[in-house]
C-alpha positions in Angstrom: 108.5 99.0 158.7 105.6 99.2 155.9 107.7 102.0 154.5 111.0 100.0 153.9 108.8 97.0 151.7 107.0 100.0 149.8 110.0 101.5 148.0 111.4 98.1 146.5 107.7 96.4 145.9 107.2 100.3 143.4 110.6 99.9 141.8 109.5 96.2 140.9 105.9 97.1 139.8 108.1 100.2 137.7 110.3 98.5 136.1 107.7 95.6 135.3 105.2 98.1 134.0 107.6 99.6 131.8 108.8 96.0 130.9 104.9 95.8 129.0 104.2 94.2 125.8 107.0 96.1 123.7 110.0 94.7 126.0 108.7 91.3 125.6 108.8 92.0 122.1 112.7 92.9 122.1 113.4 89.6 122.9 112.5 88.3 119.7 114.6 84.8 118.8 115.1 85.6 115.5 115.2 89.7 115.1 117.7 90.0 112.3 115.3 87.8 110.5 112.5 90.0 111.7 114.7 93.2 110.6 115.4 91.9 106.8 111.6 91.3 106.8 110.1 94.5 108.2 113.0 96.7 106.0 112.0 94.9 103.1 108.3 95.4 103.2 108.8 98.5 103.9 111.1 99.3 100.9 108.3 97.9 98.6 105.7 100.4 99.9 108.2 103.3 99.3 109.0 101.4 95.8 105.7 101.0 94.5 104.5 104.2 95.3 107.8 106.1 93.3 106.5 103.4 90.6 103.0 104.5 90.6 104.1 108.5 90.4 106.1 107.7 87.3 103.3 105.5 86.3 105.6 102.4 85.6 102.7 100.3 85.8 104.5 97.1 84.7 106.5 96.7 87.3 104.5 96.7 90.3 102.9 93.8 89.9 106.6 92.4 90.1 107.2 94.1 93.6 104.7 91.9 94.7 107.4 89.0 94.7 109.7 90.9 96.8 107.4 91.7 99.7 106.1 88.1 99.3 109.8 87.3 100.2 109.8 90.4 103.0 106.9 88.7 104.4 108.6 85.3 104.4 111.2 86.2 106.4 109.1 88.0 108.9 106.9 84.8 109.1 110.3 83.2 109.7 111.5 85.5 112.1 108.6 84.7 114.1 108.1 80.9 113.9 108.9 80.4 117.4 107.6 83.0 119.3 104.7 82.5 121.3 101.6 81.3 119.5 99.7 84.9 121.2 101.7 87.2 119.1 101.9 85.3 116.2 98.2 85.4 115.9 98.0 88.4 116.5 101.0 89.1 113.6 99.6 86.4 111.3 96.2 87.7 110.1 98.0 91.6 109.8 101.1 90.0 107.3 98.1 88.1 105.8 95.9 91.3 104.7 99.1 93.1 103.8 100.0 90.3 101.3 96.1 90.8 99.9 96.6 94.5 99.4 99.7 93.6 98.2 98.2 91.4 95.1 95.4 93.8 94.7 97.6 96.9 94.5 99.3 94.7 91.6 96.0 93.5 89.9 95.1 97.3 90.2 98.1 98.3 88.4 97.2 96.1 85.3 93.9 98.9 84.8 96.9 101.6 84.4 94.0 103.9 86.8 95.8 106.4 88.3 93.0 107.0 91.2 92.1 103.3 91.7 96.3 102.5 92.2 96.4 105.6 94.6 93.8 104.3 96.7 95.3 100.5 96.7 99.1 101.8 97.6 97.4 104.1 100.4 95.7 100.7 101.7 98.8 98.8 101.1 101.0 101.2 103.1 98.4 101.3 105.7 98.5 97.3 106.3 102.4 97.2 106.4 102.2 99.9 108.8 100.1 97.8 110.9 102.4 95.1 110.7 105.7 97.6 111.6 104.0 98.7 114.7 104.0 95.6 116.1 107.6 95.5 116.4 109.9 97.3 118.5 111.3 100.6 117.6 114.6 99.1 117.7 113.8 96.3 114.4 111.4 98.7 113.1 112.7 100.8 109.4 113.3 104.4 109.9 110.5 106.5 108.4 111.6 107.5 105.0 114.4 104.8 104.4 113.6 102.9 100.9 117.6 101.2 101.6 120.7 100.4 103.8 121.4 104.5 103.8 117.6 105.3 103.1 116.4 107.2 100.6 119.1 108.6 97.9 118.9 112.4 96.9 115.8 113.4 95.1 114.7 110.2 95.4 110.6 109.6 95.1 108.4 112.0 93.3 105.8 114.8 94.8 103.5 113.4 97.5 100.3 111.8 96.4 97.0 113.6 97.9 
């Protein structure tokens, strides 16, 4: 008799393990919002770092205002989702915005090592934001756009 409650009882327990944080997480209210947000910040890593290769210093300060708007709209994608994962989102968009302005302050110096070292902590903190997404609103690695990166795009890998 034990035997016939112990087969449904681990299919439930399964299906709820398997249900964990990240399936919670696919039932975001706003995920298109969430989407925009995530692809945008992302966009602006890949940006800024081709910008830095090419040493157009100018302009990343400027990038800036587009993952400023990324971030808004991941903020906004969020807005009513339990207050537990927004404070556990909040403070990670937060220090991605700072790296974000100090990656552009660092870019006025026109140091080629100092801007290095602020992308590789930028891209760090908006990779701590993408991971706490699910795969499925996350931004394939490598795509900068709608049909990802173009040809050729990007120059030689930083070390």
């Amino acid at each position: 008799m034990k035997r016939i409650w112990m087969i449904p009882a681990l299919i439930v327990l399964g299906g709820l393990l398997c249900a964990g944080p990240a399936g919670a997480q696919t039932a975001l209210k706003s995920p298109q919002s969430v989407k925009t947000g995530l692809r945008i910040m992302n966009q602006v890593v890949g940006h800024t770092g081709r910008l830095i290769d090419s040493k157009s210093y100018d302009i990343v300060p400027r990038e800036g205002q587009e993952f400023e708007a990324g971030a808004a709209l991941l903020r906004e994608g969020i807005a009513s989702e339990p207050a537990a994962f927004k404070s556990k989102v909040d403070p990670l968009i937060e220090k991605a915005l700072k790296a974000s302005t100090a990656m552009g302050d660092a870019a006025k110096t026109h140091d080629d090592a100092k801007l290095a070292s602020m992308h590789d902590q930028f891209a760090a903190a908006v990779k701590l934001v993408v991971e706490q997404f699910p795969e499925d609103l996350r931004p394939k690695p490598g795509a900068t756009g709608p049909g990802g990166p173009p040809p050729g795009a990007g120059g030689p890998p930083r070390s």
